[in-house]
matplotlib code that plots the C-alpha trace (Angstrom):
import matplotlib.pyplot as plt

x = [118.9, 120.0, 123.0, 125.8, 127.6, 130.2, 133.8, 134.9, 135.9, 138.8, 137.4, 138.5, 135.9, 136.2, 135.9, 132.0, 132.5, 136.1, 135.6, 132.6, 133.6, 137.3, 139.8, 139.6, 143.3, 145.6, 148.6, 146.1, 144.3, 147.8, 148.8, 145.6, 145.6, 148.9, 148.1, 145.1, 147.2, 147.9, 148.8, 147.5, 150.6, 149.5, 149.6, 151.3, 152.6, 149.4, 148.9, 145.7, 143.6, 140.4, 138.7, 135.9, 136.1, 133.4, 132.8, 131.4, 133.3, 136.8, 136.2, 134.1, 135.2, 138.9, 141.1, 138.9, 139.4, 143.2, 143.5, 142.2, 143.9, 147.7, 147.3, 146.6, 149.2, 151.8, 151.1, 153.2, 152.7, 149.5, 148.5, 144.5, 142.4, 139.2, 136.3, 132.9, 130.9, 127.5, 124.5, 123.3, 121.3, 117.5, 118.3, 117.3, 119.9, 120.2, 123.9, 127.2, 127.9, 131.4, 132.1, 132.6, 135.5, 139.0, 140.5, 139.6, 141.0, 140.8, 142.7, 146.5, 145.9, 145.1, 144.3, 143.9, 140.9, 141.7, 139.7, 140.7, 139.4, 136.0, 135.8, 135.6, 133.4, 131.1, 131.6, 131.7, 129.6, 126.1, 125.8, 127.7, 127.0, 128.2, 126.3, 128.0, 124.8, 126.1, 129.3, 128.8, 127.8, 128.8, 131.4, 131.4, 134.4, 135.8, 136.5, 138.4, 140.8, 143.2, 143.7, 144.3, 146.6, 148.7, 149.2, 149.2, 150.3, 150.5, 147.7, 144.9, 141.5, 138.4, 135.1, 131.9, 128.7, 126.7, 123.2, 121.8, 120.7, 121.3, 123.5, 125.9, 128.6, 128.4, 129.1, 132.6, 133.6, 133.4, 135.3, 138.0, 138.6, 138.9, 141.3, 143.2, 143.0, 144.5, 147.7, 146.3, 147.3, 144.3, 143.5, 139.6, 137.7, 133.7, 133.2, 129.8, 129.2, 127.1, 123.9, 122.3, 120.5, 118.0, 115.5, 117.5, 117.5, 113.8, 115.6, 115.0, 113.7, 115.2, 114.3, 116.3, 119.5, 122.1, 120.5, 119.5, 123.3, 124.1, 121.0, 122.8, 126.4, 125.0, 123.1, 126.6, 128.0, 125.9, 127.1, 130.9, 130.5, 129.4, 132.2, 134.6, 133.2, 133.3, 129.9, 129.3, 126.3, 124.0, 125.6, 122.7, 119.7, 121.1, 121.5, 117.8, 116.5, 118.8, 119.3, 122.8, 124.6, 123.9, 126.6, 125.3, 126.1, 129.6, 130.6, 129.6, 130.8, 134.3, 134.0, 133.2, 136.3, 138.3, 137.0, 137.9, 141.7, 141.9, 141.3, 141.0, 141.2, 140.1, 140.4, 138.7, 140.1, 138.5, 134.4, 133.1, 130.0, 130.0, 128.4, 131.8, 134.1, 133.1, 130.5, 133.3, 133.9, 130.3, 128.4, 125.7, 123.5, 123.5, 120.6, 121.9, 124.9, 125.7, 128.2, 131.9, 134.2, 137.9, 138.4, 140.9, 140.6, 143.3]
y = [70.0, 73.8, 75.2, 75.2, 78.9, 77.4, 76.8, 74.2, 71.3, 68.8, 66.2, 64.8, 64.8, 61.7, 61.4, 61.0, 60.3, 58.3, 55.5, 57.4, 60.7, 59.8, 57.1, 55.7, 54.6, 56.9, 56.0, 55.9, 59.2, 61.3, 59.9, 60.5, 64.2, 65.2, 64.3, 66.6, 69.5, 71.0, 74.8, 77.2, 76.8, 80.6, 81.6, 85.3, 86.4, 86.9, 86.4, 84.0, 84.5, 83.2, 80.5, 78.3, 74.6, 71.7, 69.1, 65.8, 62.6, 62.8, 61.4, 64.1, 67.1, 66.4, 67.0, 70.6, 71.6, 70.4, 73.0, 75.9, 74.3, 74.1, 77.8, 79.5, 77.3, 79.3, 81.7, 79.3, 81.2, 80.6, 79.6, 79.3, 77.9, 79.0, 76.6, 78.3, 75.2, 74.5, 72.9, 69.6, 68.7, 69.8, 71.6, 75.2, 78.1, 81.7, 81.9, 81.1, 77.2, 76.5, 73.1, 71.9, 69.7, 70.6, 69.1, 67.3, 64.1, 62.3, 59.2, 60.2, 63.5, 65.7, 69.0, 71.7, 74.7, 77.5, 77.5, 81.4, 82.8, 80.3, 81.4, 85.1, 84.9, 82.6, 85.6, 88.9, 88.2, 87.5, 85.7, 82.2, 79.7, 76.2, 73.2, 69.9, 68.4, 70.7, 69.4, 65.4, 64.0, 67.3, 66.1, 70.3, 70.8, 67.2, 66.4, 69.2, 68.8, 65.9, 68.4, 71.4, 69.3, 68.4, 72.2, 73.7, 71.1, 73.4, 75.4, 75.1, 74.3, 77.1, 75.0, 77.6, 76.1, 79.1, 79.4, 80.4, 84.1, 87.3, 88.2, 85.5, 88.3, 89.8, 86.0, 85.8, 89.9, 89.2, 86.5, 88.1, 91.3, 88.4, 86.7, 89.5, 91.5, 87.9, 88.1, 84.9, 84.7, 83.0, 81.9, 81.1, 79.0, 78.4, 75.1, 74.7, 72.6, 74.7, 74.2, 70.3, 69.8, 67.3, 64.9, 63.2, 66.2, 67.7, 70.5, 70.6, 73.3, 73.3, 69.9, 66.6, 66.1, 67.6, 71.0, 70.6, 70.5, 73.2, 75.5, 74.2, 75.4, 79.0, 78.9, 78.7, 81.0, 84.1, 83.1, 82.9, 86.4, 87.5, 85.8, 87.1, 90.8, 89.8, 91.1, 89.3, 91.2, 89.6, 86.2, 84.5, 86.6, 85.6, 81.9, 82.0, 82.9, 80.8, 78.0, 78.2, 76.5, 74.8, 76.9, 80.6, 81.5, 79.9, 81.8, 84.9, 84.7, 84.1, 86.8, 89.1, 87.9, 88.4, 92.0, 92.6, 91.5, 94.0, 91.6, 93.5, 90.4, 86.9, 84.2, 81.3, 78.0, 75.7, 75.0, 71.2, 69.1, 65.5, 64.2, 65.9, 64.1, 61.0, 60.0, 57.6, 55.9, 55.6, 55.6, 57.2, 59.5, 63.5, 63.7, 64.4, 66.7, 69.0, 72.1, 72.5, 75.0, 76.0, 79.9, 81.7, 85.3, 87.8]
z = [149.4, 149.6, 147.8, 150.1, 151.4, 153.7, 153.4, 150.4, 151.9, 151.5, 149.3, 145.8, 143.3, 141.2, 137.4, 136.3, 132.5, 132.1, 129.8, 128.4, 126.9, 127.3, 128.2, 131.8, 131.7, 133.0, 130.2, 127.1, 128.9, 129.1, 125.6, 123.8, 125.0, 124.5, 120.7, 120.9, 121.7, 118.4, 118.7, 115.3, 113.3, 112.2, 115.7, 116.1, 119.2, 120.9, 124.8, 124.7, 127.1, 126.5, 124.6, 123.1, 123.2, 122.9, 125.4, 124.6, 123.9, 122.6, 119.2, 118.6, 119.7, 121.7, 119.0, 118.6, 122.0, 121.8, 119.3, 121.8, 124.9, 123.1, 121.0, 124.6, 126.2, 124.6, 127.9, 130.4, 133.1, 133.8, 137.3, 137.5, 134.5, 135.0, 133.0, 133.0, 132.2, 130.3, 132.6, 131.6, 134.6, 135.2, 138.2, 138.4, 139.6, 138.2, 140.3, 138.9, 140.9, 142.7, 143.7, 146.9, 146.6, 147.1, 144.6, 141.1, 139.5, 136.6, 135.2, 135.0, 137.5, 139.9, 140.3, 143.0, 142.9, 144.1, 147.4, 148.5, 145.5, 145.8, 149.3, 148.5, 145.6, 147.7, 150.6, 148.3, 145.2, 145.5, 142.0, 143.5, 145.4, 146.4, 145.3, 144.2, 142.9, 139.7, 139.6, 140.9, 137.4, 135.0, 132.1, 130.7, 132.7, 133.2, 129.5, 128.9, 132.9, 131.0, 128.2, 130.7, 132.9, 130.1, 128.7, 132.0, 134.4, 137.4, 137.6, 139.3, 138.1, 138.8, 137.5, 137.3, 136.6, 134.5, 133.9, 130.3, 132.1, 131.7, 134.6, 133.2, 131.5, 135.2, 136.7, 134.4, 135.1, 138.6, 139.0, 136.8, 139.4, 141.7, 140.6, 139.3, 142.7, 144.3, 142.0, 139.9, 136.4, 134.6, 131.4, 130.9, 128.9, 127.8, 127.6, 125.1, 122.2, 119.1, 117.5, 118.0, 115.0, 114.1, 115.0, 117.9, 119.1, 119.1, 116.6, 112.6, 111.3, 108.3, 107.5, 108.0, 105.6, 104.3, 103.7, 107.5, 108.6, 106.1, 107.7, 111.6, 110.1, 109.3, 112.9, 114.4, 112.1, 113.9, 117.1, 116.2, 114.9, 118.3, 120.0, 117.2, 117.9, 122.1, 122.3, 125.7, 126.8, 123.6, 124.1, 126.1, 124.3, 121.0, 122.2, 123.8, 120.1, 117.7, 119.8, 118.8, 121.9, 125.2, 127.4, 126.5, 129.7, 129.8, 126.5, 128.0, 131.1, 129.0, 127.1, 129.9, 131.7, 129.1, 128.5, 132.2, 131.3, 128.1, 125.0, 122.0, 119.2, 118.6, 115.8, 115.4, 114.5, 113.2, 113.2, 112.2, 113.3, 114.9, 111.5, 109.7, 112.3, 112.5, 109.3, 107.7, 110.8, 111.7, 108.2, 109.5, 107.2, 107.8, 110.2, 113.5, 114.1, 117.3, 116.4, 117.7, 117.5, 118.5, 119.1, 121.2, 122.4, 123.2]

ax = plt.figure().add_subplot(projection="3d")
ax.plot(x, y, z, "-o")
ax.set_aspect("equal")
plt.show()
């Protein structure tokens, strides 16, 4: 099956990961987010227009990318939320990946993509393509649409696959002009979880323990300093050596985007691991961890 140039067409993608990463009801979905979103009480008066959140299951990493979501929400007029999202699958692409569907929905909502601006990109830009094998079974972008429906409950919803490659700042610049010679006012977002450290996942080379997290915290550390400088050109080399995140591209893309609107400062807000989030509830000993991290740009 080829990637796909044509016209989106008018389908609804349906929710891959309810009842998995998050709730599948559409009352306890709505409620649970709208407890996530907790804005930085330092916030300043900042236009926020980027940001980092994690992606897997909500009681990991929801209440993390709450924090993102509700300190950028402050910008309420906001019509397209652009999600550059980490690849999980095994397929091969070095092009940014635009779904197919019209529309997306998830328990409690709906949620329209911006099918002018996917048609030029898909007509003007080399770098994208159509393909919905990249989207049908993704959860990068999904977890975080209940959050983003909640804080921005009109916008639309701009999903971009992005490949761990070098052309991946280029992938987010471009579709920034886009959107900005359109009229849209976007907000955008990398959706990538941080180091995943330890022996579940093929990755300890600092040994397996305590001192092994600590060594995974300090891995993330460098990349958060990239993102804090917006150095979105060394994103995906610096990922490709550290092995520091699993949506390089994503965060660069971001960070190129936002460059294109004029940022000039970011903050992060808060950095923990899954062992830190949920060791009480799980009792599980510190040998396994994957990274998150909240950060907004502006």
């Amino acid at each position: 099956m080829e990637p796909m140039a044509g016209p989106v067409a008018k389908n609804v993608r349906q929710p891959a990961v309810a009842g998995l990463f998050y709730p599948a009801d559409p009352v306890v979905c709505r409620e649970v987010a709208k407890s996530y979103l907790r804005a930085d009480e330092t916030n300043r008066p900042v236009r926020w227009i980027g940001g980092l959140v994690p992606h897997a299951g909500w009681k990991y990493s929801g209440a993390i990318a709450g924090r993102t979501i509700a300190t950028m929400a402050a910008a309420d007029d906001v019509d397209v939320v652009v999600v550059f999202g980490a690849i999980h699958n095994q397929l091969d692409t070095d092009s940014a990946v635009l779904d197919v569907n019209a529309r997306w929905r998830v328990p409690g909502g709906e949620s329209e993509l911006p099918g002018d601006i996917q048609r030029k990109l898909i007509k003007d830009q080399d770098l994208f393509v159509v393909d919905e094998r990249f989207h049908r079974t993704e959860h990068a972008v999904e977890v975080e649409l209940p959050l983003i429906q909640q804080a921005w409950p009109k916008a639309k919803l701009l999903p971009l696959e992005i490949p761990v490659i070098e052309q991946a700042a280029e992938m987010g610049r471009l579709t920034a002009k886009c959107l900005i010679n359109a009229r849209y006012r976007p907000v955008f977002l990398a959706s990538s979880d941080l180091t995943h450290y330890g022996p579940a996942y093929g990755f300890a080379p600092a040994g397996v323990g305590r001192q092994g997290l600590d060594w995974a915290r300090e891995n993330d550390r460098r990349l958060l300093e990239l993102l804090m400088d917006r150095s979105a050109e060394r994103v995906v080399s610096h990922v490709r050596q550290h092995h520091n995140a699993c949506g390089g591209g994503a965060i660069a893309a971001m960070l190129a985007a936002c460059d294109e609107l004029g940022s000039s400062q970011s903050r992060l807000l808060c950095h923990a691991n899954s062992h830190e989030v949920w060791a009480d509830a799980a009792n599980r000993p510190p040998t396994d961890a994957v990274g998150y991290a909240a950060m907004v740009i502006g």
